[in-house]
N, CA, C and O of each residue as an XYZ file, in Angstrom:
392
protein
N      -4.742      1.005    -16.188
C      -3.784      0.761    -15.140
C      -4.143      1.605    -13.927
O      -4.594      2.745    -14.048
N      -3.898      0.923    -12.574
C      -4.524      1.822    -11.337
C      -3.311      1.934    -10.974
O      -2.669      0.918    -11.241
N      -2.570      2.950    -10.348
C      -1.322      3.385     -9.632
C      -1.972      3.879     -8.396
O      -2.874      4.715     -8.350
N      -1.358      3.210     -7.301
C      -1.658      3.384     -5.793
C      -0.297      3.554     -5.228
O       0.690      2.825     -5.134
N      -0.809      5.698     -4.624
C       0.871      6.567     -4.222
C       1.121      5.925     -2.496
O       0.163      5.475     -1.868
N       2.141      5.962     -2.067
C       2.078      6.089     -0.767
C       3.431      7.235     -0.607
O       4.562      6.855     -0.913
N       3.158      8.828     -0.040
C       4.968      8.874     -0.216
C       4.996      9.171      1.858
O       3.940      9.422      2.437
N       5.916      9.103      2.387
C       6.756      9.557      3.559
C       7.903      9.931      3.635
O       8.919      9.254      3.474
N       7.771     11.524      3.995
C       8.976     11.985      3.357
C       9.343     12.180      2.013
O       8.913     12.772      1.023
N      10.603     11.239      2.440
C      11.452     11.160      0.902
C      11.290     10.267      0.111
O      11.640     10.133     -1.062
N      10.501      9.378      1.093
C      10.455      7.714     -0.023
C       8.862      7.632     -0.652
O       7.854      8.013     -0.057
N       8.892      7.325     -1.347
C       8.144      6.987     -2.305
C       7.381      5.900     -3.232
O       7.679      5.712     -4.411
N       6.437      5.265     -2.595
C       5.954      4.025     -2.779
C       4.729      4.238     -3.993
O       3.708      4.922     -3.931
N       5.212      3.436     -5.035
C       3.896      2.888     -5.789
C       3.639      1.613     -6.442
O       4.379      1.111     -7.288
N       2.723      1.193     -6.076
C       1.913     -0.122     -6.753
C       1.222      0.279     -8.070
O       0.415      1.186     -8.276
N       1.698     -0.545     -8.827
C       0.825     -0.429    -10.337
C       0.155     -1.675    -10.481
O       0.636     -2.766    -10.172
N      -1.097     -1.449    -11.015
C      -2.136     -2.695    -11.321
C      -2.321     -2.466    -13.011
O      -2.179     -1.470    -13.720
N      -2.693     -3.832    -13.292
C      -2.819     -3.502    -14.593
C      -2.128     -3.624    -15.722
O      -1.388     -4.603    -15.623
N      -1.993     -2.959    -16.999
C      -1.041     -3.620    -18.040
C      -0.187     -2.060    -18.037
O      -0.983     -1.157    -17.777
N       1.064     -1.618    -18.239
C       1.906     -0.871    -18.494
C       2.873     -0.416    -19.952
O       4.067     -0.226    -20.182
N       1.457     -0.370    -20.820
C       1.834     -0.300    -22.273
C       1.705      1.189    -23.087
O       1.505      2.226    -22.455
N       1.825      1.168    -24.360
C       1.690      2.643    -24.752
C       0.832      3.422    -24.047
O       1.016      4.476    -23.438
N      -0.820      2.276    -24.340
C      -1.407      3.387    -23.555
C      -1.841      4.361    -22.256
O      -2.534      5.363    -22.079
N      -0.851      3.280    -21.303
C      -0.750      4.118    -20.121
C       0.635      4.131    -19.895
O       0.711      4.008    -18.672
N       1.821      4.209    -20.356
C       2.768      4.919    -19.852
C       2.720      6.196    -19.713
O       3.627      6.597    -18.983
N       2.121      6.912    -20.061
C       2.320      8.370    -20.059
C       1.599      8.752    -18.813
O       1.995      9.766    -18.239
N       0.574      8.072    -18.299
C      -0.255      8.236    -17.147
C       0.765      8.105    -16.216
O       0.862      9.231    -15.728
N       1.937      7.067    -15.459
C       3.182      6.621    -14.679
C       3.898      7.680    -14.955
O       4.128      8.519    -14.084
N       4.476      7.825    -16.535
C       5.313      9.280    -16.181
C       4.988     10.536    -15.847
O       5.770     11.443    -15.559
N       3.401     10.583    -15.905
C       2.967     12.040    -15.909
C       3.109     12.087    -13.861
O       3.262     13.146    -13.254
N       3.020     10.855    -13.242
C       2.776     10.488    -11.960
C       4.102     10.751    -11.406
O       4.252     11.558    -10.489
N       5.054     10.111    -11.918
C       6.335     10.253    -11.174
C       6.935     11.433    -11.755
O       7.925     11.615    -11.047
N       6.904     12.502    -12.792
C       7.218     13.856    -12.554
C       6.619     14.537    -11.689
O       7.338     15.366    -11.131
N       5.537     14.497    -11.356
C       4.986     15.065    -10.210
C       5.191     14.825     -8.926
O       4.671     15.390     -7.963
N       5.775     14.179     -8.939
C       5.688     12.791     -7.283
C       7.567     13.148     -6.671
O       7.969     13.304     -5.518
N       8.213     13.169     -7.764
C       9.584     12.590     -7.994
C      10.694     13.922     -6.874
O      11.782     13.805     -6.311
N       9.783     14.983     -6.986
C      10.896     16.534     -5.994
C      11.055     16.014     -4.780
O      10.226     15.507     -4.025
N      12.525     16.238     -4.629
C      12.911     15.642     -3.246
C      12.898     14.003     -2.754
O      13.431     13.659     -1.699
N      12.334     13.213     -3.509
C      12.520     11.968     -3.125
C      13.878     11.148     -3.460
O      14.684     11.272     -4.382
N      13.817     10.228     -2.308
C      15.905     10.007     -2.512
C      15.452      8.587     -2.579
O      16.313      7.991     -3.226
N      14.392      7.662     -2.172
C      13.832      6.192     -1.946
C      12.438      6.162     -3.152
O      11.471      6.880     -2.896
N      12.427      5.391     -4.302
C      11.246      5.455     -4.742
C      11.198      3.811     -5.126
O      12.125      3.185     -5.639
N      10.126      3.378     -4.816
C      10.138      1.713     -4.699
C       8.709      1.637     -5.656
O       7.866      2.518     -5.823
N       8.751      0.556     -6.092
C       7.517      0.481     -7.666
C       7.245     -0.941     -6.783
O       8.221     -1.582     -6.393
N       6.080     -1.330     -6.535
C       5.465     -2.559     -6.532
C       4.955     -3.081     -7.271
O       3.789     -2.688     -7.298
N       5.257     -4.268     -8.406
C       4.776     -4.890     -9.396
C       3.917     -5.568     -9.183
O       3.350     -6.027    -10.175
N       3.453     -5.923     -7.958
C       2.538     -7.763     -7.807
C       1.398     -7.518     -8.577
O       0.980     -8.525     -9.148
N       0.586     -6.201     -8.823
C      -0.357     -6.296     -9.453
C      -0.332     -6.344    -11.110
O      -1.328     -6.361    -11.833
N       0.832     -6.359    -11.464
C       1.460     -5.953    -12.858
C       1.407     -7.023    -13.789
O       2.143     -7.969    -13.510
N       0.473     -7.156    -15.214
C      -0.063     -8.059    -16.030
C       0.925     -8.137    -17.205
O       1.126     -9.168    -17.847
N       1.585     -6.832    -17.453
C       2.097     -6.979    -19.003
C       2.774     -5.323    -18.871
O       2.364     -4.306    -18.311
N       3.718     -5.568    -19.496
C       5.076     -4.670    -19.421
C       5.664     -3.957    -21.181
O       6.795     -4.318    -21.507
N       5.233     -3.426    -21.752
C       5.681     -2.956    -23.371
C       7.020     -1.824    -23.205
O       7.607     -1.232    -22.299
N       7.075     -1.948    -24.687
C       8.805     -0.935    -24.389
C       8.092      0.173    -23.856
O       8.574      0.756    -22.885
N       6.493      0.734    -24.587
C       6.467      1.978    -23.686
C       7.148      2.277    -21.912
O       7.748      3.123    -21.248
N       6.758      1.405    -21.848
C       6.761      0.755    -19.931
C       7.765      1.027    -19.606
O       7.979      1.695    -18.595
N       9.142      0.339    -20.802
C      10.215      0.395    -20.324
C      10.863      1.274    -20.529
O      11.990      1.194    -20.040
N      10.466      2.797    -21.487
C      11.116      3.474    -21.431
C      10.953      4.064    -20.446
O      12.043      4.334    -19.940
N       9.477      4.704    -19.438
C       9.352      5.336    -17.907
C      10.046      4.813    -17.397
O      10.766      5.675    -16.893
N      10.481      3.656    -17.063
C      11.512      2.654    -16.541
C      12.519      3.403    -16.019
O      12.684      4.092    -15.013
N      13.366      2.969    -17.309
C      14.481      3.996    -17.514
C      14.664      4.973    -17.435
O      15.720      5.276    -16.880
N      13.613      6.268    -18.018
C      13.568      7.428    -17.326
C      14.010      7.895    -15.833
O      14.898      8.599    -15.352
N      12.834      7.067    -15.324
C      12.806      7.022    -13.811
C      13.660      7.125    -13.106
O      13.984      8.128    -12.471
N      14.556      5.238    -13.130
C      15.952      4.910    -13.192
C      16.558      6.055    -13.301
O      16.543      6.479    -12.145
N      17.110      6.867    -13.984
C      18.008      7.737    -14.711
C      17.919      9.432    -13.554
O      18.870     10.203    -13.426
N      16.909      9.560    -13.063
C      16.388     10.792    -12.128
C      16.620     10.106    -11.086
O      17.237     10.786    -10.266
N      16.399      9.012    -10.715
C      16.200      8.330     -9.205
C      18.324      8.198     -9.375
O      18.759      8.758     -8.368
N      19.172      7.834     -9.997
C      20.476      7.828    -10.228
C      21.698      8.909     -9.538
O      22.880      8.956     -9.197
N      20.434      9.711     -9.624
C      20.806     11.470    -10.122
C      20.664     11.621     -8.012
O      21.562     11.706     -7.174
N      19.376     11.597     -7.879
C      19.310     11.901     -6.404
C      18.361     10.789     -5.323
O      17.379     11.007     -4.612
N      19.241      9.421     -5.612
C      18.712      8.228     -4.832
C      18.530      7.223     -5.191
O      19.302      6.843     -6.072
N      17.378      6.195     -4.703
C      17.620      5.050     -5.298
C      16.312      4.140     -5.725
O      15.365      4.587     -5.076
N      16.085      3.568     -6.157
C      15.125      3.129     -7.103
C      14.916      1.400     -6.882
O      15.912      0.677     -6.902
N      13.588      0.846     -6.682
C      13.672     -0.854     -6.164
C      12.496     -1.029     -7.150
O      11.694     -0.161     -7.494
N      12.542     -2.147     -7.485
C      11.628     -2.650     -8.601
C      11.324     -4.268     -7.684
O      12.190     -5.134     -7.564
N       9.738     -4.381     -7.056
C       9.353     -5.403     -6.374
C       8.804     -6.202     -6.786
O       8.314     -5.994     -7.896
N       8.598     -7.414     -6.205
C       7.151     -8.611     -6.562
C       7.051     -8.324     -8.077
O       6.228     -7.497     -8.469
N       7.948     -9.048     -9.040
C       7.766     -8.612    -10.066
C       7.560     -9.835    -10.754
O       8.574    -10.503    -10.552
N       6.545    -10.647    -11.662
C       5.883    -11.589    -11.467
C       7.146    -12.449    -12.876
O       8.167    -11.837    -13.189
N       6.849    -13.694    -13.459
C       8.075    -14.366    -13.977
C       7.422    -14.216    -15.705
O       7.665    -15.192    -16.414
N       6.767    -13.255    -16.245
C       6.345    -12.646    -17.099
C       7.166    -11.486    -17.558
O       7.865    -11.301    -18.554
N       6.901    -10.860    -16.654
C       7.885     -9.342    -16.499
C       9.176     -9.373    -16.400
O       9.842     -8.434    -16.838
N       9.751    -10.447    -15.814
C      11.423    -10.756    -15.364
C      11.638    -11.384    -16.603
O      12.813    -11.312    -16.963
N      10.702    -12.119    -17.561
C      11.489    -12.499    -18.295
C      11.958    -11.157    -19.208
O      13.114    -11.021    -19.609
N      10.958    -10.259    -19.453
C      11.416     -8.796    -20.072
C      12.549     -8.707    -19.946
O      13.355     -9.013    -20.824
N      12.792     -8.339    -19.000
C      13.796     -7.300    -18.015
C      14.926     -7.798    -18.046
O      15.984     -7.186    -17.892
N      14.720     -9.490    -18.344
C      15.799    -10.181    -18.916
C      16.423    -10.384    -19.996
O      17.614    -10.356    -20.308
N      15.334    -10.623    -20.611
C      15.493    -10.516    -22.156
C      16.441     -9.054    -22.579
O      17.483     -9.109    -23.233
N      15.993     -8.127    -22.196
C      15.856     -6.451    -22.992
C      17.578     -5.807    -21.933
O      18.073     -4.685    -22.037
N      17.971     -6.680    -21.247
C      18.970     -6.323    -20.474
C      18.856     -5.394    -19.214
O      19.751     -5.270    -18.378
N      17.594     -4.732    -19.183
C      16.645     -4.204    -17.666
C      17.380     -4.803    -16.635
O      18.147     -4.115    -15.962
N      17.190     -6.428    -16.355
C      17.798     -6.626    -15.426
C      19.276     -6.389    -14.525
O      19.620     -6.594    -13.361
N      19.828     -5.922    -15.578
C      21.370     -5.628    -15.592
C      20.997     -3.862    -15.238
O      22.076     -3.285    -15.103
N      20.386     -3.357    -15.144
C      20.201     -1.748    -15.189
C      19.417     -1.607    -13.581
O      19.765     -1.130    -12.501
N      18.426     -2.165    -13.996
C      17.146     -1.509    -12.345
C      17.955     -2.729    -11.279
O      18.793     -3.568    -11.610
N      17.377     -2.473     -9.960
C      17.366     -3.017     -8.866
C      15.938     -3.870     -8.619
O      14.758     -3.521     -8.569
N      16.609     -5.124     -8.493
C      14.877     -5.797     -8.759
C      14.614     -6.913     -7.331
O      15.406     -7.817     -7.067
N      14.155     -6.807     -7.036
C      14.230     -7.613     -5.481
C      12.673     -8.353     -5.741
O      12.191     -9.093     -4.884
């Protein structure tokens, strides 16, 4: 998985390419603990995003859960693979998905 940062300021932009499963969730969370001080805007760009596992969805939620705490959190271009997840697993009812 390639994660491409952009931050300004407070907001916080990343694009993920790639698949978002056991074996790279920990790479995303190790990214957004580091990334995450002081940001109040953190926006995830999906368009490059192939495949989504619970690993995935627990950073998800994590995320979600800190971004709750101090701001707000957008989940983008998220392809009709992934939405069905998010649908399925009740995600959609939790994140902000535009």
């Amino acid at each position: 998985m390639t994660i491409t940062k952009n931050q300004n300021g407070s907001q916080l932009d990343m694009a993920l390419e790639g698949r978002l499963d056991t074996a790279t969730a920990p790479q995303l969370e190790a990214e957004l603990k580091q990334s995450m001080d002081g940001v109040t805007e953190l926006t995830l760009d999906f368009a490059g995003l192939e495949y989504l596992s619970s690993a995935g969805l627990r950073v998800l939620l994590s995320a979600q859960k800190v971004m709750n705490q101090q701001g707000s959190m957008v989940i983008k271009n998220v392809n009709e693979t992934i939405m069905e997840i998010f649908d399925v697993t009740g995600f959609a009812d939790i994140l902000t998905i535009e």
